[in-house]
N, C-alpha and C positions, 0 to 999 in steps of 0.2 A: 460620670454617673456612678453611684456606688449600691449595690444591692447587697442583703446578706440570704445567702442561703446557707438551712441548718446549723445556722448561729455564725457563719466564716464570711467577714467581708470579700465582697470583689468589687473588682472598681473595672469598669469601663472609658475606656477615652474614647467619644465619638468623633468622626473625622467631619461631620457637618450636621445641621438640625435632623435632615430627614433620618442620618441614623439613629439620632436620639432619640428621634419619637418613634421608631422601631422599637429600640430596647425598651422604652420605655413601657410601651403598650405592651411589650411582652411581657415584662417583669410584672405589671398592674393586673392584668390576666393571670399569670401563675400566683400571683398573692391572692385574690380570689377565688379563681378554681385551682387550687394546688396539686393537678394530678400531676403523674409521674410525666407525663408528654409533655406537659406544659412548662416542666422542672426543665426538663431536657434541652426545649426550645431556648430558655431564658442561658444555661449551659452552653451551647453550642454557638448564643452567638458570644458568649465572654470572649470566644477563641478564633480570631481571624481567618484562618484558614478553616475551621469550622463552621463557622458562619456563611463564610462563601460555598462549600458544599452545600449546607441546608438551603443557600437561594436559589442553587443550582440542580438543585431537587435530587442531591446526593444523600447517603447516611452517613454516620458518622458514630464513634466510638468516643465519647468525654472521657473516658479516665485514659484513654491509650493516645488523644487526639489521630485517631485513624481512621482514613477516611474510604467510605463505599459508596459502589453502585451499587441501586438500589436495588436490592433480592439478592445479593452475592456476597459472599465473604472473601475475596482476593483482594486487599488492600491497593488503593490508587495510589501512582509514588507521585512524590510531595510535586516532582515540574509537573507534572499535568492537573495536579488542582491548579497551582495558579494559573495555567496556560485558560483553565476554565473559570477561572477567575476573570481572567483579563477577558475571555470573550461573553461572560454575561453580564458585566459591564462594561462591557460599549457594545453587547448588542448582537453580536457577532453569530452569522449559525454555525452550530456546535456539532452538525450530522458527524463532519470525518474527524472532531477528535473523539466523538463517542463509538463512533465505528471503529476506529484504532483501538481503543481500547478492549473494545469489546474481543477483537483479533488479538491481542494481546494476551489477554486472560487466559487465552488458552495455550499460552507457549508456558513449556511445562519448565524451561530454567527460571529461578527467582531474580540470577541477576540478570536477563535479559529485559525482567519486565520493570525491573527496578531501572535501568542507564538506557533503554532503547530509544526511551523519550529525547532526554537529555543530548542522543549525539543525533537525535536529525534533527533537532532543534537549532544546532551551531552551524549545519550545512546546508546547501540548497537542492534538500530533498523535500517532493511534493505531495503531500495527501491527497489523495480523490475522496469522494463521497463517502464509499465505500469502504476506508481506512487504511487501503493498500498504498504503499509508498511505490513511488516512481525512480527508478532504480536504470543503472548501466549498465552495461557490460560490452568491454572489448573480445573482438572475434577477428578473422578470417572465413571470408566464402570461401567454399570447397569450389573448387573449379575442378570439372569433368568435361573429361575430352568430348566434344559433339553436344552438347546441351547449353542454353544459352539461356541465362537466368536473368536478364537485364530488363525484360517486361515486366516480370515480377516482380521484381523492384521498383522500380516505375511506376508500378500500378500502389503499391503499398505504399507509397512517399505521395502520391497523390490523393491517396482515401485521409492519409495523415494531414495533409494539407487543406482539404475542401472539409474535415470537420472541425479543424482550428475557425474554419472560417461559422463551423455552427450551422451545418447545409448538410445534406441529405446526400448522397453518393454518387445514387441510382439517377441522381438531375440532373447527373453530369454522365458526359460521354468520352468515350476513346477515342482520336483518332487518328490517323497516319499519314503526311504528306507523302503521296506517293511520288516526291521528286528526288527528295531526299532519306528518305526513309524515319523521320524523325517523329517522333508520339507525341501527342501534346491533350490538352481535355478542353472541353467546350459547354455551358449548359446546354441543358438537352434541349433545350426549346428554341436555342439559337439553332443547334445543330437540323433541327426539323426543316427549316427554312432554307437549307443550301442546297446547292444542286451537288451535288459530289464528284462529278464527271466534270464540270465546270472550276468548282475551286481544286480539282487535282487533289482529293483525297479518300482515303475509304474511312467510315465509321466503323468499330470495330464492336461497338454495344457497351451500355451502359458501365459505371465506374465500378459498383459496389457488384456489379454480377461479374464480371471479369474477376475481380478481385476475389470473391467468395469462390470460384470456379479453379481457382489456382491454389488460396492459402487453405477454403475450408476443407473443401470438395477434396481437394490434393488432386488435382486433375491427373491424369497420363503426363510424363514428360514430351514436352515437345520443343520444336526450338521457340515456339511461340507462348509455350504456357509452363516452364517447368518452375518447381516450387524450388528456392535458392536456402543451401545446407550450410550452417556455418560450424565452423568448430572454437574450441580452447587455443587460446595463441601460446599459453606458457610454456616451453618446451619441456618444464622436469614433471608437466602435470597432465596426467590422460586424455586423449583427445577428445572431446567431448564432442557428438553432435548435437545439432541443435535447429530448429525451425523455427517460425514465427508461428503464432498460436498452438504450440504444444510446450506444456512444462518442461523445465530443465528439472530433476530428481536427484539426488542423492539420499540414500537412507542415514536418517538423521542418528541413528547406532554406530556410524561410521563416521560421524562430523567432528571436530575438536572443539568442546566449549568452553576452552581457555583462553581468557579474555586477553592472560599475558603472551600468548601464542600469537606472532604477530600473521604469520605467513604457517598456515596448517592443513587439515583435512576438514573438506569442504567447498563449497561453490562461495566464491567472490563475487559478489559487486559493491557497486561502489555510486560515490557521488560524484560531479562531473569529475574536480578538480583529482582524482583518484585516478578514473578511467582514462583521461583527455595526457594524463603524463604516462601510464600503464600502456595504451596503446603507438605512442610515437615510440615506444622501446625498441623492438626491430622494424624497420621499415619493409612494406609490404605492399601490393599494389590491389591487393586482397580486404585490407583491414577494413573492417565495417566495425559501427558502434551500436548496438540494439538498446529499445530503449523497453524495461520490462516492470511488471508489475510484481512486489513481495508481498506477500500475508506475514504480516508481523509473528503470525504463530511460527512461521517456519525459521526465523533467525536463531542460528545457532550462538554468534559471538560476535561481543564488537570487542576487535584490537583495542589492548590500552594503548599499543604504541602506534598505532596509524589511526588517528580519527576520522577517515574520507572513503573507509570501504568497513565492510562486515562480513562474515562467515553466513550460510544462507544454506538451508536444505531444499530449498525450492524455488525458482522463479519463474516468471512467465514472459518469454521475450514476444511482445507485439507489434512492432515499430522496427526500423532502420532509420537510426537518430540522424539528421543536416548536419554534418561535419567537415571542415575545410581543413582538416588537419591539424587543425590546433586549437580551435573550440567549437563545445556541442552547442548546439539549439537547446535551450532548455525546454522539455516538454511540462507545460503550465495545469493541462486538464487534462481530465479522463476521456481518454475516446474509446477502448478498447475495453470497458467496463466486464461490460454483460458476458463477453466471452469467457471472464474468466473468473465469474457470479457462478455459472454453470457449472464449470468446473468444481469449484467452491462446496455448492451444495451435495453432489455427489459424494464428495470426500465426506463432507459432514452427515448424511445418512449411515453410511460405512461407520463413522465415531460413534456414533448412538447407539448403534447395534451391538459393536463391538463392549460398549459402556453398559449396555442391558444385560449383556452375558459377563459380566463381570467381570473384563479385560480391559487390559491397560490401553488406550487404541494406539497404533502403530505410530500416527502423526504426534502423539504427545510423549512416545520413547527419549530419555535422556540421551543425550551424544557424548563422548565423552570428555572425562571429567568436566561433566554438569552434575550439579548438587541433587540429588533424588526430588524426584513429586510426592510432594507431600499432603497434597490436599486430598481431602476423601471421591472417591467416584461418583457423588450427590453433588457434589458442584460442581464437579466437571461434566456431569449430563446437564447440570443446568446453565452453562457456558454455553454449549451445542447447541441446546435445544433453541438458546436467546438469538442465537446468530440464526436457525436455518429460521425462525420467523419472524425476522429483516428481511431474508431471500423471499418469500413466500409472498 
């Protein structure tokens, strides 16, 4: 099909009838009522990737072909239009790549937001709903004389387990052969029904209260409930503690975001194939693999030369990943969302405030050698404000 606007042929090639009579009807409308919106419409779909924004109810820039979300000025880089391409034609819900994105916008390197897409797109890293990617990390348990962290674990690798299954925690039960000493879980409504004195065992109380009484609570250590500490295995790199449900932190002032910097300053993780060879390095009887959540805003750097980990100012380890030694379970869904939603938002009140007072906020500070922030503080509060009402 060929239209001219202000006197300049364009020619459209339609890939089937229904988009002909699209253009069609568009161009017959803008010849009729020729306002500037309607010019724009007939423009935007000349341009493929333009046109797939507009259906995707993006905006979009005709003389730059660059393309937005709607109410923002931080240009979408070109993989995740089409990634949005391909899922509003076939259909697809779009919540965790607009969530990503959204988390994205606010990471203050430009090329972080330009290649972030592009390298978890080649590996088998997972979005949840909420746009955080599902992320590794090799460790060692700290092992302490007299304390015995093996419930805890236990009890974590079972919450992990019965909401794969898509089930409620608290259904299920704790309990304990007392022949052998060995834990095992049971629904709770089976468990109602036993005699305990009879089948030889004790009930120890529900999955999700045990478990909350240990990771949330941080119970007292005991040999029965102590919460299990793991550290940094790298020997040239500071030992880092670390728990299940609290952030891992580095001040992002102190991170390297040179992309050509394979191995620098900064928190590593990685995707399996990265973690699963990183942790058989020295052998340990210690080694655990956590399995943790990233906020796209805190990626410092992805290696040019190792494409299967990235540089990271923060992560959230929630999980102790199924590993046999030589490969992870790959974790598919969010299970451990909301906990670290909460967190989320807190930080992001802190930005707003910080952004009212006309400061730079601490979580969007350049690491270094990253390229300065260059957008103005009116789209960075409005970044913020988009995200805490998703939370909300």
């Amino acid at each position: 099909m060929n239209v001219s606007i202000n006197g300049k042929l364009h020619t459209k090639n339609c890939g089937n009838e229904q988009m002909a009579d699209e253009f069609f009807n568009l161009a017959l409308k803008a010849k009729h009522d020729p306002t500037d919106e309607n010019i724009l419409k007939v423009k935007t779909y000349l341009n493929e990737k333009l046109r797939v924004a507009m259906m995707a109810g993006l905006e979009t820039d005709t003389d730059t072909q660059t393309v937005y979300m709607a109410g923002f000025n931080t240009p979408v880089p070109d993989t995740l239009v089409e990634i949005i391409k391909e899922y509003h034609e076939k259909n697809y819900p779009m919540e965790a790549i607009i969530n990503f994105w959204k988390h994205l916008m606010r990471n203050p390197d430009i090329r972080v937001r330009e290649d972030l897409f592009d390298f978890i797109t080649a590996h088998d890293f997972v979005l949840t709903d909420n746009g955080y990617m599902v992320v590794y990390k090799a460790v060692d348990q700290v092992v302490e004389a007299g304390v015995d962290t093996d419930f805890a674990e236990f009890l974590n690798k079972q919450v992990l387990r019965v909401k794969k299954w898509q089930k409620n925690p608290n259904k299920y039960v704790v309990y304990k052969h007392l022949d052998n000493g060995e834990l095992d879980i049971t629904k709770r409504k089976t468990a109602e029904k036993w005699d305990e004195k009879k089948k030889n065992v004790e009930i120890l109380g529900n999955l999700g209260d045990l478990n909350d009484a240990v990771f949330k609570a941080q119970a007292e250590q005991s040999q029965l409930s102590a919460k299990p500490v793991y550290e940094s295995i790298y020997s040239g790199a500071e030992k880092i503690r670390q728990e299940l449900g609290v952030p891992v932190r580095k001040d992002r002032v102190e991170c390297d975001a040179n992309p050509r910097q394979d191995c620098s300053n900064g928190l590593h993780v990685g995707a399996t194939a990265y973690v699963e060879k990183f942790a058989t390095w020295s052998a340990s009887p210690n080694r655990r693999i956590l399995v943790c959540y990233v906020n796209p805003a805190h990626v410092v750097a992805v290696p040019e030369y190792d494409h299967s980990k990235m540089r990271v100012c923060e992560y959230f380890p929630f999980a102790v990943a199924d590993w046999d030694g030589e490969k992870i379970d790959i974790i598919e869904q969010a299970y451990f969302e909301s906990d670290y939603t909460t967190i989320e938002k807190e930080e992001l009140d802190k930005q707003i405030a910080e952004i009212q007072a006309n400061e730079m906020p601490r979580e969007m500070e350049t690491a270094m050698n990253a390229e300065p922030e260059t957008r103005p503080m009116s789209e960075l509060l409005k970044i913020v404000e988009s995200r805490i009402v998703d939370l909300s």
